[in-house]
N, CA and C atoms as an extended XYZ file, in Angstrom:
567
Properties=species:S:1:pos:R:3:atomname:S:1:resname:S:1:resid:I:1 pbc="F F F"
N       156.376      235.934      164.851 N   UNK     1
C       156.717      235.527      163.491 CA  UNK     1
C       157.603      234.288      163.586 C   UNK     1
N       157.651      233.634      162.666 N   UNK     2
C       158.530      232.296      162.410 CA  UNK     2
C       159.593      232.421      162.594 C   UNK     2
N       160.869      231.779      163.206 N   UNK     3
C       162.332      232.180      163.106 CA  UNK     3
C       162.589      232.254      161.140 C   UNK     3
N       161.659      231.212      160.482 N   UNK     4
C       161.672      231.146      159.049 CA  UNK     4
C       161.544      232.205      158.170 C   UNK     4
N       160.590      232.382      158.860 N   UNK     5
C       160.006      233.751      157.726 CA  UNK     5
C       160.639      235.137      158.491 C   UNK     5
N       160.866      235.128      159.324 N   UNK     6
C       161.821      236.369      159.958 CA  UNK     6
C       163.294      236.577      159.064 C   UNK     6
N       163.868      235.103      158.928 N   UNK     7
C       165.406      235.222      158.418 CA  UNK     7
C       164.943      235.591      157.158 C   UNK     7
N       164.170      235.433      156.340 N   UNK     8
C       163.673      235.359      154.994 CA  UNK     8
C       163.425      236.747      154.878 C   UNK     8
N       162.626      237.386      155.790 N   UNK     9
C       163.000      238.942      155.730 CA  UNK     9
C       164.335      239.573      155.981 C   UNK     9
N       164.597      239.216      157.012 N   UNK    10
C       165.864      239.812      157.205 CA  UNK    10
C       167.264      239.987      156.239 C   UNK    10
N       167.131      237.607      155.198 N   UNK    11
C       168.238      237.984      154.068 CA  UNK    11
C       168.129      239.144      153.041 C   UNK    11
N       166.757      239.522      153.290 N   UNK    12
C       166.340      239.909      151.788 CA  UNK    12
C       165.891      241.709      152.374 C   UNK    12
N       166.036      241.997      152.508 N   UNK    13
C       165.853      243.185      153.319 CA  UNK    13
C       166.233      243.424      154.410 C   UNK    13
N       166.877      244.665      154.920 N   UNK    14
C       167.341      245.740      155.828 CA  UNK    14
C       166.182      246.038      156.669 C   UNK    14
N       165.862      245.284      157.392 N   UNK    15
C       164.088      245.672      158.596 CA  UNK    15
C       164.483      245.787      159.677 C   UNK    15
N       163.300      246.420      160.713 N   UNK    16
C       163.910      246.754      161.446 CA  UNK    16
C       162.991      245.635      162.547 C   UNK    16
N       163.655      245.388      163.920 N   UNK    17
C       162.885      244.740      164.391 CA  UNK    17
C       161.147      245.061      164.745 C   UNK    17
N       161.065      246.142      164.945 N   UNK    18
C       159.773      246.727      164.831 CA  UNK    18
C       158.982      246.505      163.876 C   UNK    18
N       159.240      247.067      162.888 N   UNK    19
C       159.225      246.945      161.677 CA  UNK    19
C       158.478      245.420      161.143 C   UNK    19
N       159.835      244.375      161.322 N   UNK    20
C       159.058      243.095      161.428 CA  UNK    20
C       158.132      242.468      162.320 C   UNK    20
N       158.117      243.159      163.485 N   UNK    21
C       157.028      242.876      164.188 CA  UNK    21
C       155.696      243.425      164.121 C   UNK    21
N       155.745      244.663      163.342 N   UNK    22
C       154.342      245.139      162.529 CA  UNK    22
C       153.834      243.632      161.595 C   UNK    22
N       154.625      243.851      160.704 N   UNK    23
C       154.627      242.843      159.707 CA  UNK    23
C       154.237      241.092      159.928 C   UNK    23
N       154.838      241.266      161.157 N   UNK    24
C       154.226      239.761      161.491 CA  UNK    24
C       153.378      239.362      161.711 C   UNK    24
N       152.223      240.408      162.271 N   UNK    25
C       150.941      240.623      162.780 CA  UNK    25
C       149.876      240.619      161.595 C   UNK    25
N       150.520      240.824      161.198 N   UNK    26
C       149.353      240.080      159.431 CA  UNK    26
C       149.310      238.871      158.918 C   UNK    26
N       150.618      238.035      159.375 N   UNK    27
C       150.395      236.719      158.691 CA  UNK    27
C       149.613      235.900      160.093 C   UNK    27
N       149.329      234.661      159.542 N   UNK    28
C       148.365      233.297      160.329 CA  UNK    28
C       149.076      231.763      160.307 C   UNK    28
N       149.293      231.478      160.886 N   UNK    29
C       149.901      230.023      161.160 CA  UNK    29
C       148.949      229.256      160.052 C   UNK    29
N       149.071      228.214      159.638 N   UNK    30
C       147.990      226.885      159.233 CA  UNK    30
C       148.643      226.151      159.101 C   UNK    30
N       148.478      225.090      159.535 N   UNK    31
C       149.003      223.484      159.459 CA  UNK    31
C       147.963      222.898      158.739 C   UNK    31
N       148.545      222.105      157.712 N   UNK    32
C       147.711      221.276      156.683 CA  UNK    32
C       148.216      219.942      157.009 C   UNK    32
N       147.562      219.260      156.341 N   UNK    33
C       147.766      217.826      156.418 CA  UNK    33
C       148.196      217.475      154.943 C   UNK    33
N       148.947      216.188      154.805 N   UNK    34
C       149.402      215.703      153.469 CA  UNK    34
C       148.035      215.737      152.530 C   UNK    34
N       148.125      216.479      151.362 N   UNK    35
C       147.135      216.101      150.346 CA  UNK    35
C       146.357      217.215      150.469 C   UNK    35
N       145.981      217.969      151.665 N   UNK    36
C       145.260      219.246      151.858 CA  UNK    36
C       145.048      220.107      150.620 C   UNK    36
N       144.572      220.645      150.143 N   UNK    37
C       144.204      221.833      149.021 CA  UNK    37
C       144.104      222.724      149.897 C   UNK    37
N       145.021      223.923      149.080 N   UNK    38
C       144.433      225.359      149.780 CA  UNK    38
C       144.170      226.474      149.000 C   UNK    38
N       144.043      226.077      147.814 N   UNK    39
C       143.692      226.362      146.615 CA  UNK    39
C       142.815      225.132      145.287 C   UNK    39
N       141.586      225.379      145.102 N   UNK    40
C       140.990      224.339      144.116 CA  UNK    40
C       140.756      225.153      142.890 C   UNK    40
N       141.278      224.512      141.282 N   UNK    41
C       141.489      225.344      140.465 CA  UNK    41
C       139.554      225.751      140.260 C   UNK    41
N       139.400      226.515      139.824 N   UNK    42
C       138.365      227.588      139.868 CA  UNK    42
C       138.009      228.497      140.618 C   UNK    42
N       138.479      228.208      141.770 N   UNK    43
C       138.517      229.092      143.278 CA  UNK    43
C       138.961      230.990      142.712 C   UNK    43
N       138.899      231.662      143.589 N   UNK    44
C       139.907      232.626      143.456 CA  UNK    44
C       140.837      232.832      144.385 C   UNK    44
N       141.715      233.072      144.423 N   UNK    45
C       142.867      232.971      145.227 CA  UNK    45
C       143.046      234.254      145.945 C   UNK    45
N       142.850      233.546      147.619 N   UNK    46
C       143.070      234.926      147.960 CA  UNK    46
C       143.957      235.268      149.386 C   UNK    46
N       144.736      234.385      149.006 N   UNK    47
C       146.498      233.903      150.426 CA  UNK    47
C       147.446      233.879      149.193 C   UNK    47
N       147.981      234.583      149.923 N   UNK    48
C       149.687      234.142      149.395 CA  UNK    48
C       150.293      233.415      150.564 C   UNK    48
N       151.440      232.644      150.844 N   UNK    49
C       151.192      231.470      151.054 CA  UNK    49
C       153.273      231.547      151.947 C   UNK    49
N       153.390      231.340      152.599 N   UNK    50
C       155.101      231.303      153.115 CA  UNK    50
C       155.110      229.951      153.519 C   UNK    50
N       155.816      229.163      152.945 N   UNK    51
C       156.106      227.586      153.726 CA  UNK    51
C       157.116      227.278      154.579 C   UNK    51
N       156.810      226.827      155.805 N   UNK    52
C       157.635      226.936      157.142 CA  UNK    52
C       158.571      225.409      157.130 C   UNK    52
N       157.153      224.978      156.703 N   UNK    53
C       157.640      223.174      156.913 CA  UNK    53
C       156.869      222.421      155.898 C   UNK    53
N       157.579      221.546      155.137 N   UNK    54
C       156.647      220.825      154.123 CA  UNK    54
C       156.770      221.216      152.798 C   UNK    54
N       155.792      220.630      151.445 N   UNK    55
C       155.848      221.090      150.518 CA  UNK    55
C       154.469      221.284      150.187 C   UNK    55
N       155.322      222.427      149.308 N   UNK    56
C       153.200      223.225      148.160 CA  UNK    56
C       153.341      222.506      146.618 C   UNK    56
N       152.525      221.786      146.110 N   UNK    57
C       153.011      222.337      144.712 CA  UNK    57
C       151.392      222.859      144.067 C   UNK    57
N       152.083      224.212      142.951 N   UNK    58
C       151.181      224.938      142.065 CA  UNK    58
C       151.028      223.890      141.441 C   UNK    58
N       149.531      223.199      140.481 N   UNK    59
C       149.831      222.771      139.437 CA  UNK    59
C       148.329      222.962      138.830 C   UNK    59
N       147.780      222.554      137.548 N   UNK    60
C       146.883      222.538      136.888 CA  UNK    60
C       146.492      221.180      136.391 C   UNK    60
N       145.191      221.236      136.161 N   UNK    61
C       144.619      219.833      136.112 CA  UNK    61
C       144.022      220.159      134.257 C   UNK    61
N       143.884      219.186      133.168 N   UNK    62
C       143.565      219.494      131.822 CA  UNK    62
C       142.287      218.411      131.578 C   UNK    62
N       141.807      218.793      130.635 N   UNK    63
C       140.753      217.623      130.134 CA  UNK    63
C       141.369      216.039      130.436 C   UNK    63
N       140.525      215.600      130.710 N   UNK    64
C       140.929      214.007      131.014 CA  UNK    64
C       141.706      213.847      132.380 C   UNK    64
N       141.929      214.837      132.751 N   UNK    65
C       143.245      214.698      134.491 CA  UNK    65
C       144.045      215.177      134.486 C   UNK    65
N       144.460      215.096      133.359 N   UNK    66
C       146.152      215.231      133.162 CA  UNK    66
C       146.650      216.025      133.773 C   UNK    66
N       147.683      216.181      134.749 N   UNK    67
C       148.180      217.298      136.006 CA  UNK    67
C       149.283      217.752      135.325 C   UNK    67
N       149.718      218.814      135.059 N   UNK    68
C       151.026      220.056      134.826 CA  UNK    68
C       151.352      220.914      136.322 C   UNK    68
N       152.126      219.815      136.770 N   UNK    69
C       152.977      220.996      137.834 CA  UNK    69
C       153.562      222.008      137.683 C   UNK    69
N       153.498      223.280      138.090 N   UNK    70
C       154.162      224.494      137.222 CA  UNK    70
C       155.096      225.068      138.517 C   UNK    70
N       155.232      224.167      140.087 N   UNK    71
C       156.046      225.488      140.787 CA  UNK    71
C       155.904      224.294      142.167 C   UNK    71
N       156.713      223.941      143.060 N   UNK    72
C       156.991      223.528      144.294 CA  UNK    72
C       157.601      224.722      145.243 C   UNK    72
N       156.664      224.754      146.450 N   UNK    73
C       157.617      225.682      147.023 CA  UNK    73
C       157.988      224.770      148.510 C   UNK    73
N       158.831      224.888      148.816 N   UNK    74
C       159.325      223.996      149.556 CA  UNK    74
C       159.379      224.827      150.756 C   UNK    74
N       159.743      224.363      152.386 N   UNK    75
C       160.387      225.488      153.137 CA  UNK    75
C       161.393      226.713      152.644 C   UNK    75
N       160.781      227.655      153.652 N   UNK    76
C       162.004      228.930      152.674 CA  UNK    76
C       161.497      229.814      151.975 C   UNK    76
N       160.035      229.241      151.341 N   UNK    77
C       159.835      230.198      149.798 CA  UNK    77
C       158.108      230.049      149.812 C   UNK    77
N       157.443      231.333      149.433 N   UNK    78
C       156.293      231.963      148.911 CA  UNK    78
C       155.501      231.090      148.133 C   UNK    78
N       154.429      230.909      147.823 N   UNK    79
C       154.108      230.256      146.707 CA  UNK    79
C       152.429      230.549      146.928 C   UNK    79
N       151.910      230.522      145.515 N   UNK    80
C       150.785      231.161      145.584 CA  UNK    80
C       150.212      230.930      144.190 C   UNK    80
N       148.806      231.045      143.253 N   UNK    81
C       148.223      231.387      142.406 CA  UNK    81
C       148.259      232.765      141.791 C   UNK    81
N       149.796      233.572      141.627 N   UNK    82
C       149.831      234.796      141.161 CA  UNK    82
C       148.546      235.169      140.316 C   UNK    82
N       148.457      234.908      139.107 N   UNK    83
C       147.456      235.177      137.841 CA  UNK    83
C       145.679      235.538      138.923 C   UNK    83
N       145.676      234.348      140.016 N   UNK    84
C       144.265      234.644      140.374 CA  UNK    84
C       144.497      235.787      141.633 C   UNK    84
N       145.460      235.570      142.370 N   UNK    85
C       145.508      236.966      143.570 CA  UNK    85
C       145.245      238.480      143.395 C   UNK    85
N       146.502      238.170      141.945 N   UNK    86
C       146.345      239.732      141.255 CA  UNK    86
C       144.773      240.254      140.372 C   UNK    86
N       144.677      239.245      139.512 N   UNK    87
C       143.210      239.659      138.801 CA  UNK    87
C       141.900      239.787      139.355 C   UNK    87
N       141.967      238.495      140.250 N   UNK    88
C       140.709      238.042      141.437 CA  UNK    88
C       140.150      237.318      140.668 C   UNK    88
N       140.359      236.895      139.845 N   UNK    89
C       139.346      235.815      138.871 CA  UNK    89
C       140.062      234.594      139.090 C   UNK    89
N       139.315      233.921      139.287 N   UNK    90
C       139.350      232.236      139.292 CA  UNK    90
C       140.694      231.707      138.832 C   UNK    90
N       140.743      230.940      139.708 N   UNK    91
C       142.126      230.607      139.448 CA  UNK    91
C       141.749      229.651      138.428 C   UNK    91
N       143.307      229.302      137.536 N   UNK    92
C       143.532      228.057      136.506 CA  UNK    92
C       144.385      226.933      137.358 C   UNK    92
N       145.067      227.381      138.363 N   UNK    93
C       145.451      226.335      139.287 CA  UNK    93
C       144.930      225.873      140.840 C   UNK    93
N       145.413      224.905      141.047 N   UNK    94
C       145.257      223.946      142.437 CA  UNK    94
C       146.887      224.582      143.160 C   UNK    94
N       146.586      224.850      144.612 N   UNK    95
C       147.511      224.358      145.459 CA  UNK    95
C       147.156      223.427      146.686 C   UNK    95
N       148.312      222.673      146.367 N   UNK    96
C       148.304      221.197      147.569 CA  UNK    96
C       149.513      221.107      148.053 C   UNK    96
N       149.198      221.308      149.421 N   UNK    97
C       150.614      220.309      150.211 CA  UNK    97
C       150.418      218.552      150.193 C   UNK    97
N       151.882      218.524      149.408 N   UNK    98
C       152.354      217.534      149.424 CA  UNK    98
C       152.563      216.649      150.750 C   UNK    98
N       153.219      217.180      151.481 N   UNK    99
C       153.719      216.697      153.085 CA  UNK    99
C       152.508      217.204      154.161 C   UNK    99
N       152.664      216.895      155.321 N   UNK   100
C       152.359      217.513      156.307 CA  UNK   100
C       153.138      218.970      156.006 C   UNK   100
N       152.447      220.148      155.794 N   UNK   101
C       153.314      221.155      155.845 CA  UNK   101
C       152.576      221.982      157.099 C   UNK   101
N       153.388      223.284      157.223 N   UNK   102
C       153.063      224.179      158.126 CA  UNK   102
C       153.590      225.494      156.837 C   UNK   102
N       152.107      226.576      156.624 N   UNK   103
C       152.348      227.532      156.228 CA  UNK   103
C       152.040      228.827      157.050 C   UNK   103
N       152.636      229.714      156.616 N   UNK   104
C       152.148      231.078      157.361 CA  UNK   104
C       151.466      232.149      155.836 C   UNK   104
N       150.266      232.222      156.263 N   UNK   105
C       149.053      232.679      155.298 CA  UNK   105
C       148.938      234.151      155.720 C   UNK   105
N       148.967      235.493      154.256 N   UNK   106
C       148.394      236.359      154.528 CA  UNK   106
C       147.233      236.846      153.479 C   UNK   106
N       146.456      237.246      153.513 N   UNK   107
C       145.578      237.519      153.009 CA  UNK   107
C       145.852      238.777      152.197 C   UNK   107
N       145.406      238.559      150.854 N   UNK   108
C       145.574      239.239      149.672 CA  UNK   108
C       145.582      240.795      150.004 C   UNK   108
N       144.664      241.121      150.886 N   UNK   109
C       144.156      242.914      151.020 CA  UNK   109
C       145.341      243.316      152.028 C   UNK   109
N       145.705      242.315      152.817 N   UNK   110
C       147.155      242.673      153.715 CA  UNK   110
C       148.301      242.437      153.146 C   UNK   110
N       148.353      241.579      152.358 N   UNK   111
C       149.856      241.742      151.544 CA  UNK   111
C       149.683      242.950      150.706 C   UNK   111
N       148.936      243.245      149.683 N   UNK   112
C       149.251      244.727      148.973 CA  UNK   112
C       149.237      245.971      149.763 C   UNK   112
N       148.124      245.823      151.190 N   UNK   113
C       148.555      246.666      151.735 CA  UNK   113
C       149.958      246.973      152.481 C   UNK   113
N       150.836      246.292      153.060 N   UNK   114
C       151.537      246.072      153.380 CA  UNK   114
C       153.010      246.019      151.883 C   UNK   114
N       152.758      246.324      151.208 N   UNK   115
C       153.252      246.102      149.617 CA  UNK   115
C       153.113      247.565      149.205 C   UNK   115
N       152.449      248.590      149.590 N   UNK   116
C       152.081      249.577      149.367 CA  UNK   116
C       152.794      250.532      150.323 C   UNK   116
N       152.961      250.036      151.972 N   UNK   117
C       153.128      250.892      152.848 CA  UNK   117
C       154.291      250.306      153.677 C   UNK   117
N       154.834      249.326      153.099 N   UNK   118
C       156.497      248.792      153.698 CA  UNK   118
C       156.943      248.884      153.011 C   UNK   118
N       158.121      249.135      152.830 N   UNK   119
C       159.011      249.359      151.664 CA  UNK   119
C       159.640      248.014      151.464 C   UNK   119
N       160.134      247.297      152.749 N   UNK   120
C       160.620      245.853      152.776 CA  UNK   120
C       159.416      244.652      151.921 C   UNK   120
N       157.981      244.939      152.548 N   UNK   121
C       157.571      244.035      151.886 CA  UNK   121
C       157.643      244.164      150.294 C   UNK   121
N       157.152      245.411      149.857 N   UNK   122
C       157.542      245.851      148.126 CA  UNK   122
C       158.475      245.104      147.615 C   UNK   122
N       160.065      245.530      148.639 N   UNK   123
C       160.692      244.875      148.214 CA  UNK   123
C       160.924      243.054      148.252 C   UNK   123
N       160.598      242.283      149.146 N   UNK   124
C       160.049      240.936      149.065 CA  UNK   124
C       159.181      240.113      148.090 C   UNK   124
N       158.144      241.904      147.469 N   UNK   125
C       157.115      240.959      146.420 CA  UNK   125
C       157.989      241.338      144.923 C   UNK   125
N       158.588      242.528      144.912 N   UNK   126
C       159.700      242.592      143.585 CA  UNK   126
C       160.452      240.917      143.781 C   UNK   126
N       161.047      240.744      144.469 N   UNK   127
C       161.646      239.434      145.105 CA  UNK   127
C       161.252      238.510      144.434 C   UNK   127
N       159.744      237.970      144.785 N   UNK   128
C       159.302      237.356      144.668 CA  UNK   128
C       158.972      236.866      143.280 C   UNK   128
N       158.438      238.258      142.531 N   UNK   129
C       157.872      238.456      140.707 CA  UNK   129
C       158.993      237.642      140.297 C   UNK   129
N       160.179      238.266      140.081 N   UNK   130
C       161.149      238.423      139.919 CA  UNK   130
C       162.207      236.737      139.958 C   UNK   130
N       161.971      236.380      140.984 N   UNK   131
C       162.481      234.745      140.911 CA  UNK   131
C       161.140      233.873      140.626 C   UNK   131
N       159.993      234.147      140.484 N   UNK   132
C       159.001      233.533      139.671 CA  UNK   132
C       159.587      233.671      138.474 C   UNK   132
N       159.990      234.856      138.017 N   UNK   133
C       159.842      235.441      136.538 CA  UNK   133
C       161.176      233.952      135.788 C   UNK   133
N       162.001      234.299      136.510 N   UNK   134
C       163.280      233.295      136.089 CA  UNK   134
C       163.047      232.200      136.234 C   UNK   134
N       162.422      231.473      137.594 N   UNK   135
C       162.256      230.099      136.699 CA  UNK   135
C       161.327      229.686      136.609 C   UNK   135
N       160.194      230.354      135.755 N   UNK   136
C       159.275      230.229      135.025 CA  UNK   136
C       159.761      230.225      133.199 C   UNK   136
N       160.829      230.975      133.119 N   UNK   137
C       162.182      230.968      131.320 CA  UNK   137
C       162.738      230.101      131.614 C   UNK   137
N       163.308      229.614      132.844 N   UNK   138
C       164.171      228.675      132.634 CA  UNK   138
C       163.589      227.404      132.555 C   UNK   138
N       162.366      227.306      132.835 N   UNK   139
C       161.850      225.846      132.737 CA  UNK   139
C       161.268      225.829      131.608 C   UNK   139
N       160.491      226.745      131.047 N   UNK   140
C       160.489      227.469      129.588 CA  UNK   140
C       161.447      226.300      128.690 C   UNK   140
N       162.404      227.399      128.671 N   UNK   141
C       163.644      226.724      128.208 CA  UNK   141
C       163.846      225.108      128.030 C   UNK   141
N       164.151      224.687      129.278 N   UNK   142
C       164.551      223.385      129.757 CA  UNK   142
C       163.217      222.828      128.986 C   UNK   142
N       162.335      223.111      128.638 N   UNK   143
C       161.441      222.340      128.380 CA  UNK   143
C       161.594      222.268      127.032 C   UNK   143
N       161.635      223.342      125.989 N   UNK   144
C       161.561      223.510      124.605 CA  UNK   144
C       163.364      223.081      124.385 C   UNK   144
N       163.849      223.349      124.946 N   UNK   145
C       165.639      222.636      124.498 CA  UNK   145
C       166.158      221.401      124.879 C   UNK   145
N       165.777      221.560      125.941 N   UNK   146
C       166.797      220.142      126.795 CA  UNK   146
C       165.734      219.075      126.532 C   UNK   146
N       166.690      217.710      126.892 N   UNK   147
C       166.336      216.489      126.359 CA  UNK   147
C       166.116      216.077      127.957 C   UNK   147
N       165.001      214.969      128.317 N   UNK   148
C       164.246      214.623      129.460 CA  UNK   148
C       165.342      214.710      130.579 C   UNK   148
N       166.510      213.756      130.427 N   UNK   149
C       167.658      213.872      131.106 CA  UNK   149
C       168.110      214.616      131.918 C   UNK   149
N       168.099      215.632      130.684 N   UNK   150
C       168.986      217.316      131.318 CA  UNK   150
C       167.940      217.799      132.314 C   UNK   150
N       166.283      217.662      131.771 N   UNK   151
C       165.426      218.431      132.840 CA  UNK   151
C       165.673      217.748      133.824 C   UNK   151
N       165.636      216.370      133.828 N   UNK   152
C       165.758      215.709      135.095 CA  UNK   152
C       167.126      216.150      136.230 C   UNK   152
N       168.148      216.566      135.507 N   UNK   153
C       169.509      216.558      136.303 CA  UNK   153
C       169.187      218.557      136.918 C   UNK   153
N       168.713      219.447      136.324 N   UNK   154
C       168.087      220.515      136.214 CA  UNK   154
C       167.842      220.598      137.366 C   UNK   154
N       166.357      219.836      137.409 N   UNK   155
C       165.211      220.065      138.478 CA  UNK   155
C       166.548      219.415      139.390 C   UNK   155
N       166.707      218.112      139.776 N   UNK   156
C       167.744      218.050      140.525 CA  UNK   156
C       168.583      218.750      141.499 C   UNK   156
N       169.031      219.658      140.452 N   UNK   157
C       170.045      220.678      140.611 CA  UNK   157
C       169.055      221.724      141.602 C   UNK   157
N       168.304      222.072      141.425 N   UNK   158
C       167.271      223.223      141.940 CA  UNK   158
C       166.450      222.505      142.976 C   UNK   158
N       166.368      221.212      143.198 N   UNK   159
C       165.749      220.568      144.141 CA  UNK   159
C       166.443      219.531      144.717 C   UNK   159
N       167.303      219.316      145.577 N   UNK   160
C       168.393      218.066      145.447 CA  UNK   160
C       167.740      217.109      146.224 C   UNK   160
N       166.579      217.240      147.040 N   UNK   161
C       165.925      216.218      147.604 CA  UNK   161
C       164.552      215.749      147.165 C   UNK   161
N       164.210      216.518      146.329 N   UNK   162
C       162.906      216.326      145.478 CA  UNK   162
C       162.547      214.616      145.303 C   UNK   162
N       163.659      214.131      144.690 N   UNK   163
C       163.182      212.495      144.627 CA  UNK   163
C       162.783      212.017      145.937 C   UNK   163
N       163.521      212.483      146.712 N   UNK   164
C       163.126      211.270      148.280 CA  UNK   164
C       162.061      212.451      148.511 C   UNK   164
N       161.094      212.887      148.313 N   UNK   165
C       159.972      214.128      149.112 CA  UNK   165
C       158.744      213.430      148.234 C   UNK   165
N       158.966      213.887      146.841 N   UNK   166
C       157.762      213.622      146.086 CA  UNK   166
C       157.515      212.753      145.187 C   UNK   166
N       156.402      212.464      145.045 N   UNK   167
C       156.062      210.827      144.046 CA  UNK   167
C       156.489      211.137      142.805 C   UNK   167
N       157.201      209.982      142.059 N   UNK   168
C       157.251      209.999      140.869 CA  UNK   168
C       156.272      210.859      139.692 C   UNK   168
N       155.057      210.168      140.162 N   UNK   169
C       153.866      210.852      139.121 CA  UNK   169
C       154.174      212.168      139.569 C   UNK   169
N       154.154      212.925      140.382 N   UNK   170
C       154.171      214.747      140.550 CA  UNK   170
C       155.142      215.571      139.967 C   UNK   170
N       156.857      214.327      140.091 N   UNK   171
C       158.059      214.996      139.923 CA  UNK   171
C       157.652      214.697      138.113 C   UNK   171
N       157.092      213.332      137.568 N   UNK   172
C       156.493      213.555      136.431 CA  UNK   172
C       155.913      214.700      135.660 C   UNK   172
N       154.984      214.702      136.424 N   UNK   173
C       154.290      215.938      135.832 CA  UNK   173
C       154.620      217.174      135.735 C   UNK   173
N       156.226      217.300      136.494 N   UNK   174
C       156.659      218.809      136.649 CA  UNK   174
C       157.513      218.854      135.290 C   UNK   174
N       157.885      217.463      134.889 N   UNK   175
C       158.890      217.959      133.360 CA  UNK   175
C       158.527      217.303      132.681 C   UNK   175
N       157.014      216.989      132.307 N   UNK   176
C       156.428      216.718      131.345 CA  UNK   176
C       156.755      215.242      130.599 C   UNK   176
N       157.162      214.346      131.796 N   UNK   177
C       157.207      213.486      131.306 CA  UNK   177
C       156.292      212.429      131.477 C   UNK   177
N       156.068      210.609      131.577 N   UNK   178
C       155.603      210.116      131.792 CA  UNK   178
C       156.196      209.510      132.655 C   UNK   178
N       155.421      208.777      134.068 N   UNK   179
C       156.197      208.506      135.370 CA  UNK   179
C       157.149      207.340      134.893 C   UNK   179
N       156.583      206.691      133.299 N   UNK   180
C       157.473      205.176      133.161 CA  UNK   180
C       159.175      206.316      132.658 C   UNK   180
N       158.777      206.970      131.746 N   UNK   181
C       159.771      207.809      131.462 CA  UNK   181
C       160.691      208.261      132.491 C   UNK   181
N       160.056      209.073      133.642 N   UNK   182
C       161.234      209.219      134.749 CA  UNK   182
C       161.817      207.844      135.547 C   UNK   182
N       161.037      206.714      136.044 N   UNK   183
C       161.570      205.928      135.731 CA  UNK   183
C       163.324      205.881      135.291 C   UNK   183
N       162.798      205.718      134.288 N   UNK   184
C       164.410      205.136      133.039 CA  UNK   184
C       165.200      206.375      133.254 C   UNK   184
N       165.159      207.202      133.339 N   UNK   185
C       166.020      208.539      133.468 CA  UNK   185
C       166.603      208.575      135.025 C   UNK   185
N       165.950      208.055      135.948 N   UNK   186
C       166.481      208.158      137.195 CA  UNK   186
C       167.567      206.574      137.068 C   UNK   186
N       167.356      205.769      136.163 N   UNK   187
C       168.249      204.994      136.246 CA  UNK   187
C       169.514      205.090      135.795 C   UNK   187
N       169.054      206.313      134.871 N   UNK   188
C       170.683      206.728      134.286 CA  UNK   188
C       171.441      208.019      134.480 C   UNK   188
N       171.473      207.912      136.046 N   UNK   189
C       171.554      209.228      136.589 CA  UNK   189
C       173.250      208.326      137.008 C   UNK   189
């Protein structure tokens, strides 16, 4: 297992080394390349997804192009097409690494199994719902209250290297602005 995804169990659960070494034996290395898809929206989704090195971002594509980023997972953190893993129907989103990343991939029938019969992983995917659930309201929020600014200082706040990682147009599309728009907002930071 990853020294990454080991500590990531370990902050977050009481495991045992055994234990995680069951557990490790289900996930798969993959190294992607910048721009890679590992998810194409219509697909069904069927990895959940641990990022070792690099970035993911969830996002959706609309009539005409238009991209809505809905989720970056950076090293450290899970990231996946929830809506299509769980239902099995086609996803509404794309995942792409941004960077050269390195993920560790398990496959849908081994994570619930393993979700079913570890108590640690259960507890990892409560984890998981669960800080989806929050800032999925809080961007909610930030989106229907705050003024471009605030999202910008926000995301910031929750990403402090995001500007030097990802292109304007992506960090665009994550707060709904226009890239000339972030632009002018990063100038008045």
């Amino acid at each position: 297992m990853h020294p990454a995804l080991k500590a990531y169990f370990q902050e977050k659960t009481n495991i045992s080394e055994e234990r995680l070494a069951f557990i490790s034996s289900f996930f798969t290395e993959k190294k992607c390349r910048k721009n890679e898809y590992l998810l194409r929206q219509g697909e069904v989704c069927r990895f959940n997804y641990f990022v070792v090195a690099g970035c993911m971002r969830i996002f959706s594509t609309g009539e005409g192009g238009m991209e809505n980023t809905r989720y970056f997972a950076f090293e450290g953190k899970f990231g996946t097409s929830f809506m299509s893993l769980i239902s099995r129907e086609p996803s509404i989103e794309s995942i792409q690494c941004l960077e050269k990343t390195t993920v560790y991939c398990i496959s849908r029938e081994d994570f619930y199994f393993l979700v079913e019969s570890e108590p640690a992983v259960n507890k990892i995917y409560r984890n998981i719902l669960e800080s989806a659930y929050i800032t999925t309201q809080k961007r909610i929020y930030n989106l229907q209250s705050a003024d471009s600014l605030d999202r910008l200082r926000w995301l910031l706040k929750e990403y402090p290297t995001i500007l030097n990682r990802i292109s304007s147009k992506i960090v665009a599309s994550y707060l709904s602005v226009t890239p000339y728009t972030l632009s002018r907002l990063k100038a008045k930071l």
